[in-house]
Backbone as CSV, one residue per row, in Angstrom:
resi,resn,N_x,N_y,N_z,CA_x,CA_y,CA_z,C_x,C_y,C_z
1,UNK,-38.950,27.557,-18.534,-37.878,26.878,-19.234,-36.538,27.118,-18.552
2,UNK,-36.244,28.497,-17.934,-35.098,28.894,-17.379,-35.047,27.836,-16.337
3,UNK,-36.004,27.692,-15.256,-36.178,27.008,-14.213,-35.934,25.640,-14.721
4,UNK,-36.442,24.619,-15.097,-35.833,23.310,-16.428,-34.574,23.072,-16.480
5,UNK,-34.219,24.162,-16.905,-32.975,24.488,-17.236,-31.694,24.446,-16.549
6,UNK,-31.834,25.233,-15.124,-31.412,24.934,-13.854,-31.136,23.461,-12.986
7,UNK,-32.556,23.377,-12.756,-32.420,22.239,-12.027,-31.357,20.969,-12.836
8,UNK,-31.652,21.046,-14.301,-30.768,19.855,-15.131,-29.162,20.181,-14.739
9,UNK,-28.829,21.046,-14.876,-27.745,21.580,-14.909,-26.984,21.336,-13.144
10,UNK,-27.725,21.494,-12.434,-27.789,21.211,-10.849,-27.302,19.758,-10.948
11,UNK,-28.236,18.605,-11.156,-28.297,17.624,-11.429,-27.320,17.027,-11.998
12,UNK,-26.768,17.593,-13.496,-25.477,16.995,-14.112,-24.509,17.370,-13.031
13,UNK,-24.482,18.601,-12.156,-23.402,19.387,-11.440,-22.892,17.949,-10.288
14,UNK,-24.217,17.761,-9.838,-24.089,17.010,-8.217,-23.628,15.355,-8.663
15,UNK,-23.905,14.858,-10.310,-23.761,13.661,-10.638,-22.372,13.674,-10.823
16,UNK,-21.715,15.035,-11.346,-20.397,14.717,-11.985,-19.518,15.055,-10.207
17,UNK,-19.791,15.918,-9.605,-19.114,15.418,-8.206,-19.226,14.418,-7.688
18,UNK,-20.253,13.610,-7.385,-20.495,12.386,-7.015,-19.485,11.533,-7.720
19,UNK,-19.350,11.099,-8.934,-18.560,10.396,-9.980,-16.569,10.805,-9.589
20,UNK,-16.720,12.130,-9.277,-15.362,12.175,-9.262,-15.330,12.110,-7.724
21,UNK,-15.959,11.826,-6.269,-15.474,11.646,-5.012,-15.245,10.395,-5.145
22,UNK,-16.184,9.193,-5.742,-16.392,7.988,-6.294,-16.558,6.967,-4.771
23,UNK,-16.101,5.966,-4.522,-16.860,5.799,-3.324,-15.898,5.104,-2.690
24,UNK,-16.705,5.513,-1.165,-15.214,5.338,0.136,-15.137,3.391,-0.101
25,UNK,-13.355,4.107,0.210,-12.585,2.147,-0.197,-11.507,2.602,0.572
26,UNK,-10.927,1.120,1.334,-9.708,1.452,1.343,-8.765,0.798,0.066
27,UNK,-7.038,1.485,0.005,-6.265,0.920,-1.247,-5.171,0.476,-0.001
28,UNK,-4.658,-0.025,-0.968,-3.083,-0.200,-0.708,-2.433,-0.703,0.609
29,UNK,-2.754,-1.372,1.170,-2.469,-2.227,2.705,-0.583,-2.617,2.904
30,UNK,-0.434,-2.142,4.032,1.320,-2.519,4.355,1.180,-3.127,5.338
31,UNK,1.679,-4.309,5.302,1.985,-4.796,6.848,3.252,-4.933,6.843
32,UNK,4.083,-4.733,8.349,5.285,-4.168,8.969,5.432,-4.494,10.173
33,UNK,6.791,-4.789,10.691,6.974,-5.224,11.787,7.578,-3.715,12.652
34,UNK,7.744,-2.417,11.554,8.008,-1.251,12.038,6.741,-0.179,11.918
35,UNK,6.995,0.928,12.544,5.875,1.662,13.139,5.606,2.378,11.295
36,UNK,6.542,2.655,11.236,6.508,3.641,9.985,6.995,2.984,8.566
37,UNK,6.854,1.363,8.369,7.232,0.613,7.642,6.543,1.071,6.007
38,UNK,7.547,1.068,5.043,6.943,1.811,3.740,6.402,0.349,2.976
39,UNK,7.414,-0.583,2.904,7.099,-1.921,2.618,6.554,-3.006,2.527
40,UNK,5.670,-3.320,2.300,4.656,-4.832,2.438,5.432,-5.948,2.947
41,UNK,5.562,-6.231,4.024,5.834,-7.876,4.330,4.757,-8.830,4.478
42,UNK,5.206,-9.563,3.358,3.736,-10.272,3.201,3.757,-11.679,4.280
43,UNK,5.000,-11.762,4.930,5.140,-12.709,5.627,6.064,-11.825,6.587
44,UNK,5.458,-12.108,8.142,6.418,-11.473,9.258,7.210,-12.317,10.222
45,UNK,8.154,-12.024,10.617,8.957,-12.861,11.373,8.220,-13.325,12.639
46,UNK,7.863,-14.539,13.245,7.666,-14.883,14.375,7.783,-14.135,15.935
47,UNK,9.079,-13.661,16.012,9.165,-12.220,16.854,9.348,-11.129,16.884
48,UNK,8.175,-10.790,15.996,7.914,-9.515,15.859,7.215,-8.624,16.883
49,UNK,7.928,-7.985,17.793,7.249,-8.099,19.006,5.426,-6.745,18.796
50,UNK,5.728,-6.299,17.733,4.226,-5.732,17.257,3.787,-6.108,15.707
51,UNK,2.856,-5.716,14.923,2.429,-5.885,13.441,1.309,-4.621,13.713
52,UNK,2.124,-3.734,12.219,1.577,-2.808,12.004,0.925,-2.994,10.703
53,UNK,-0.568,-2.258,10.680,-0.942,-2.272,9.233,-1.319,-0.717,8.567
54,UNK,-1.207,-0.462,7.551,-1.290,0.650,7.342,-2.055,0.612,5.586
55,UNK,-3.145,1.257,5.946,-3.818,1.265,5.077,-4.170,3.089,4.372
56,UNK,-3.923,2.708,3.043,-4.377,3.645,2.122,-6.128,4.294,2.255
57,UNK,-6.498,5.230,2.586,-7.996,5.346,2.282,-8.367,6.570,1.278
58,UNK,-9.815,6.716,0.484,-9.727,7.335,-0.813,-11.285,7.619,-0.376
59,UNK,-11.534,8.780,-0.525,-12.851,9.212,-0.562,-14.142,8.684,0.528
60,UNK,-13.366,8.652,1.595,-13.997,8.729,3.000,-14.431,10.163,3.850
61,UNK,-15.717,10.000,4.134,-16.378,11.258,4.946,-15.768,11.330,6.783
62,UNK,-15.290,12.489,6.535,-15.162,13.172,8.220,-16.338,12.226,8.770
63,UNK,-15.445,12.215,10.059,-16.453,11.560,11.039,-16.764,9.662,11.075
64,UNK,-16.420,9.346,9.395,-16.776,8.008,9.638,-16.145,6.914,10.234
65,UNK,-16.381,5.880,10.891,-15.725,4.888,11.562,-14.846,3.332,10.390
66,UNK,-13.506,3.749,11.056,-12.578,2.867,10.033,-12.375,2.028,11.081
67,UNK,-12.827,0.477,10.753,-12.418,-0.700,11.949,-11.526,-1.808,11.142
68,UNK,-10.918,-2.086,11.957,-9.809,-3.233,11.328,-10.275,-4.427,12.288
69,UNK,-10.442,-5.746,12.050,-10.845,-6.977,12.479,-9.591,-7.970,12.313
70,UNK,-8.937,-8.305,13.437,-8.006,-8.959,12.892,-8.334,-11.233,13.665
71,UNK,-7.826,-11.551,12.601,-8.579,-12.893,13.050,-7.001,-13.765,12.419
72,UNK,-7.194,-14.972,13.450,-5.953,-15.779,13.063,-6.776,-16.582,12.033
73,UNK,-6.388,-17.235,10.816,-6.878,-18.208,9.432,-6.672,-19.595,10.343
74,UNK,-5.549,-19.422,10.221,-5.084,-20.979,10.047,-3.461,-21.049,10.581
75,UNK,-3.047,-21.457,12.251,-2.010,-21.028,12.881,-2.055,-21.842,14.350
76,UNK,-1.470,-23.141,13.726,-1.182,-24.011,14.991,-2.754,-24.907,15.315
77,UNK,-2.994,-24.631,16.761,-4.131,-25.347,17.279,-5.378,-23.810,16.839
78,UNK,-5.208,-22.841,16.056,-6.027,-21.825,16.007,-6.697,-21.829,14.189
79,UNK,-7.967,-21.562,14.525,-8.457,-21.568,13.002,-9.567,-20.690,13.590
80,UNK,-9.734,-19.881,12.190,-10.420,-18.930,12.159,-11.137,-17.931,13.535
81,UNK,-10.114,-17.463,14.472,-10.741,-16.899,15.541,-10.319,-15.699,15.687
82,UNK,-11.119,-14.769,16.288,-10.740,-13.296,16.399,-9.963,-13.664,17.361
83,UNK,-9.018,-12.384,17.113,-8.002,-12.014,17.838,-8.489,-10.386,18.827
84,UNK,-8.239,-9.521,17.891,-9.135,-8.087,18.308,-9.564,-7.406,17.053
85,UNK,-10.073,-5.668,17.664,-10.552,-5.528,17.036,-10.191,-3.645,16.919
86,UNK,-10.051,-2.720,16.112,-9.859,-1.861,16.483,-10.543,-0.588,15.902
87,UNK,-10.793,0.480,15.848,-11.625,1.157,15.022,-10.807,2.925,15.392
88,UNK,-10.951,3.267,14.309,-10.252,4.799,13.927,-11.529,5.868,13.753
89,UNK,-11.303,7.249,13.975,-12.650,7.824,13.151,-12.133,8.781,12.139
90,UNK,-11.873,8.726,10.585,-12.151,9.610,9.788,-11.554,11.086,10.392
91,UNK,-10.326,11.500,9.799,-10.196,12.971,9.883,-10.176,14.019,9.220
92,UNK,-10.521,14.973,8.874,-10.017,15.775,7.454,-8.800,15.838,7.326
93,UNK,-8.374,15.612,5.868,-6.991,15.410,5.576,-5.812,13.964,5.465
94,UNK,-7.003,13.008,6.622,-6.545,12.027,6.653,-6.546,11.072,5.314
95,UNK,-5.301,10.539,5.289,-4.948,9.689,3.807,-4.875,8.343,4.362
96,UNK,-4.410,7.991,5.448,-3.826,6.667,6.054,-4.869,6.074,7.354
97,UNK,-4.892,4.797,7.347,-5.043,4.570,8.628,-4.603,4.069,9.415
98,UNK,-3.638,3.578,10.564,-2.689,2.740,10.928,-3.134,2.120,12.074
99,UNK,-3.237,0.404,12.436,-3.321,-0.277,13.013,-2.403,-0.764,13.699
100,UNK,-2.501,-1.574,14.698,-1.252,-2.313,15.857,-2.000,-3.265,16.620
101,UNK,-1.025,-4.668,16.160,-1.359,-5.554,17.338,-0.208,-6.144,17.701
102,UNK,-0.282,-5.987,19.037,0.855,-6.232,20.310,1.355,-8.194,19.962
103,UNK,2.668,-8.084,20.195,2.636,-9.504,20.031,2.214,-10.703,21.449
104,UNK,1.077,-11.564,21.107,0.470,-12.459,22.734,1.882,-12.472,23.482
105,UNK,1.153,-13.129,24.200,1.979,-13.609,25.491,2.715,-15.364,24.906
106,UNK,1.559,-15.955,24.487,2.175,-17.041,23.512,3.156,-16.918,22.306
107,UNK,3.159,-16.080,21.950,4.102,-15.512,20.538,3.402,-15.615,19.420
108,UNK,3.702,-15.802,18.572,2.860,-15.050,17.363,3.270,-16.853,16.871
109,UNK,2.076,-17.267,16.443,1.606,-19.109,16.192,2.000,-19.066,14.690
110,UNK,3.128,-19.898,14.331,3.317,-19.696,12.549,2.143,-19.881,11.771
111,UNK,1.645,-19.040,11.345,0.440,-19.804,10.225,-0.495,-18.138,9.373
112,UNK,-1.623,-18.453,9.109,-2.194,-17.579,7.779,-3.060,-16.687,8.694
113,UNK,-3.243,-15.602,8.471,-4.001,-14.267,9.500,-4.443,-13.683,8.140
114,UNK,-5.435,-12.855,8.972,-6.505,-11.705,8.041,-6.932,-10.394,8.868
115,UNK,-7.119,-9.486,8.428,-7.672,-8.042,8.815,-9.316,-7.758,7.941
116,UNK,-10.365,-7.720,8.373,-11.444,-7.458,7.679,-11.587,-5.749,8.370
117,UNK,-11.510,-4.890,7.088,-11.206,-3.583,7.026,-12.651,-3.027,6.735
118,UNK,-13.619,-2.525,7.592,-14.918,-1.860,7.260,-15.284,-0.168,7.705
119,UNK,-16.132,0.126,6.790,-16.078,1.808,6.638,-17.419,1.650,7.345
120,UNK,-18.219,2.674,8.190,-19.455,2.401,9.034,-19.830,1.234,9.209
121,UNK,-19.250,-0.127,9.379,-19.552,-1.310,10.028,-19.976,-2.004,9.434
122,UNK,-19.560,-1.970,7.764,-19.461,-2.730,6.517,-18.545,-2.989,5.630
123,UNK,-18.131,-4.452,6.021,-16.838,-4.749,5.647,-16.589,-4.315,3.967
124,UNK,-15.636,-4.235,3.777,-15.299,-3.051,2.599,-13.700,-4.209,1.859
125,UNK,-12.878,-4.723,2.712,-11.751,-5.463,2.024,-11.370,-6.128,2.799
126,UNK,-10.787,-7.340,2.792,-9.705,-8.020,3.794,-8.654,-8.584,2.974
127,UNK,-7.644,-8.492,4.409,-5.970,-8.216,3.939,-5.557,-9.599,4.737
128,UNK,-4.480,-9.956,4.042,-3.948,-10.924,4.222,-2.528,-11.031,4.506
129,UNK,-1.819,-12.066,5.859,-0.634,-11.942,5.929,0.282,-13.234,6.902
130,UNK,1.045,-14.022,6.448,1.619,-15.101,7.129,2.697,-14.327,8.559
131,UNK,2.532,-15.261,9.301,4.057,-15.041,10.204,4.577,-16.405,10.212
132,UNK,5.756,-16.056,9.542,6.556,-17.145,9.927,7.055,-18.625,10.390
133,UNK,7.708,-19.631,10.579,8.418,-19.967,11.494,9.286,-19.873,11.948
134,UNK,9.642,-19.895,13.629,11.079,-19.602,14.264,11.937,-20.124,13.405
């Protein structure tokens, strides 16, 4: 019965940690035309000569792979095409993850962009963000 007893108790132990790590996501997405931008611009100026994104993460394991997918929507002669692609790995302690894409050589095409944000190589959220016109 002692033994019974145990293992249940084990069991409630490992369910109620499980429940409170709860499961890897990212929150809270900033996009910024500055490195260390606190602010959401949900629309960026045309010459912005970089776009930073900076994402919130919550109950992610050391070691795992954080990739950001960034793809133009809908922007001039461009619809739905990757642009790049970038991937972080999980640190202890780490809260944030921060992304960068360089502005083309063409300039940044006014129209609708996306980031598809995945934790081990399963997309998990995508973020959304206009640039401008000159």
């Amino acid at each position: 019965m002692l033994k019974l007893t145990r293992i249940v108790l084990a069991t409630v132990a490992l369910s109620a940690a499980y429940a409170w790590a709860g499961e890897p996501r990212f929150e809270g997405a900033i996009f910024s035309n500055e490195r260390r931008g606190d602010t959401n611009m949900e629309t960026l100026p045309a010459d912005s000569k970089k776009i930073y994104l900076t994402v919130h993460v919550e109950d992610i394991p050391n070691d795992a792979k954080l990739k950001a997918t960034w793809f133009v929507e809908k922007a001039g002669a461009f619809n739905n095409a990757l642009i790049a692609s970038s991937e972080v790995t999980m640190r202890p302690q780490m809260k944030t993850a921060t992304y960068s894409l360089d502005k083309p050589s063409i300039g940044w095409p006014p129209g609708d962009y996306k980031v598809e944000l995945a934790i081990d190589g399963k997309v998990q959220s995508t973020v959304r963000f206009k640039v401008a016109k000159p």
